[in-house]
Structure formats: C-alpha cells, structure tokens
C-alpha positions as CSV (number, residue, x, y, z in Angstrom):
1,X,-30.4,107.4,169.4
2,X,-33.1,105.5,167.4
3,X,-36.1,106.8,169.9
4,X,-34.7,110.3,169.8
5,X,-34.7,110.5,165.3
6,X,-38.4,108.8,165.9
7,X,-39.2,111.0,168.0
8,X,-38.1,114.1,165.8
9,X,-39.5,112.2,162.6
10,X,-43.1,111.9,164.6
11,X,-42.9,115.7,165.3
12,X,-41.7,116.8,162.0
13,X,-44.5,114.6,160.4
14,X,-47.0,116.4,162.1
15,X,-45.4,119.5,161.5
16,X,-45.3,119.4,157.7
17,X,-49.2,118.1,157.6
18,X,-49.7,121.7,159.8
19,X,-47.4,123.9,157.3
20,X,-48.9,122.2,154.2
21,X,-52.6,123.0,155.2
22,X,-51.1,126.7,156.5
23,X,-50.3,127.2,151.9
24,X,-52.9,129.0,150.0
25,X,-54.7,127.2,147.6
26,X,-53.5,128.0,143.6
27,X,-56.8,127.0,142.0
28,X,-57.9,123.5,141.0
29,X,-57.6,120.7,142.2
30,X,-57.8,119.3,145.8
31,X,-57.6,122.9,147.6
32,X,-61.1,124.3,145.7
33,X,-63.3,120.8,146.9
34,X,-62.2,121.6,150.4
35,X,-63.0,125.5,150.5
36,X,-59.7,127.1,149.5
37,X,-61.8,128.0,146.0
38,X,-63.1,131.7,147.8
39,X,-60.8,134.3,147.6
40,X,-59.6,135.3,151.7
41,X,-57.1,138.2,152.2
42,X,-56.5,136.6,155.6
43,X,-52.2,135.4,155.4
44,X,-52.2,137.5,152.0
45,X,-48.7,138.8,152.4
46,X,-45.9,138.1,150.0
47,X,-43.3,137.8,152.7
48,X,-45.4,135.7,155.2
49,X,-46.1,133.3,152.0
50,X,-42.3,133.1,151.2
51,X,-41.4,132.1,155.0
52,X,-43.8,130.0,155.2
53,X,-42.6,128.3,152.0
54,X,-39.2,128.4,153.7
55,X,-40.2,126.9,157.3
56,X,-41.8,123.8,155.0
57,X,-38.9,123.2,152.6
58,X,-36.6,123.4,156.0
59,X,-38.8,121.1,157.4
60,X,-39.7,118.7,154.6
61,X,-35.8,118.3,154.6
62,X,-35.3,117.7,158.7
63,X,-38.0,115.1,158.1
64,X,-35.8,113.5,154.8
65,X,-32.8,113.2,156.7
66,X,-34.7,112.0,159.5
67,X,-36.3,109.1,157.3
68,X,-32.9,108.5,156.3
69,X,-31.1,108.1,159.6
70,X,-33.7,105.9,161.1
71,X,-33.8,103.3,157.9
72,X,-29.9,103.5,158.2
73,X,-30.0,102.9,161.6
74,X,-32.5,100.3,161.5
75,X,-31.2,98.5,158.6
76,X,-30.1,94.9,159.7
C-alpha cells in the first residue's frame, strides 16, 4: 500500500510541475523573467484555460491526499 500512494505521489508531483508550467503567465513576476512577458495566442481559449485550471486543482488535491496518506501511513 505504502509503494503504491508513493508511487501515485511521484506521478502526481510531476504532473502538477507539467500543469503549472502549461498556465499563462498574468504579468509580473516570475512568468515575465522566463519569457511568458510576449503576448502568444497559442492556448488562448477561455474554456481550455478553465480545464486546465480544473485538471490542476483536481490534481493539486490527489497529490494532498496523497501527502497525507503516506505521512499517516508512515507515522511511527
């Protein structure tokens, strides 16, 4: 049980580093030293924004409970 939430918390890790670099920069900050500063029509759409925004929260929270269920499992 313990390899299998490690393994899920590995691939969920990885996943939310991918879907966090996938977001459009807002202006300022981090996102404008690293190129996200020119204006790109490329993944412009309202719709693919908002699922995208969905897939990560779904995501941030698989990797929460993850986090969760290993320490718990873990704990001494």
């Amino acid at each position: 049980m313990e390899l299998a939430i490690s393994i899920a918390l590995i691939l969920t890790s990885l996943m939310m580093i991918l879907l966090v670099l996938l977001h459009k920069g807002k202006g300022g900050g981090l996102s404008d030293m690293f190129g996200g500063g020119f204006t790109s029509n490329f993944g412009g759409s309202s719709v693919v924004e908002r699922n995208l925004d969905r897939l990560t929260v779904i995501t941030g929270v698989v990797w929460f409970v993850c986090i969760i269920a290993l320490g718990l499992l873990v704990k001494p």
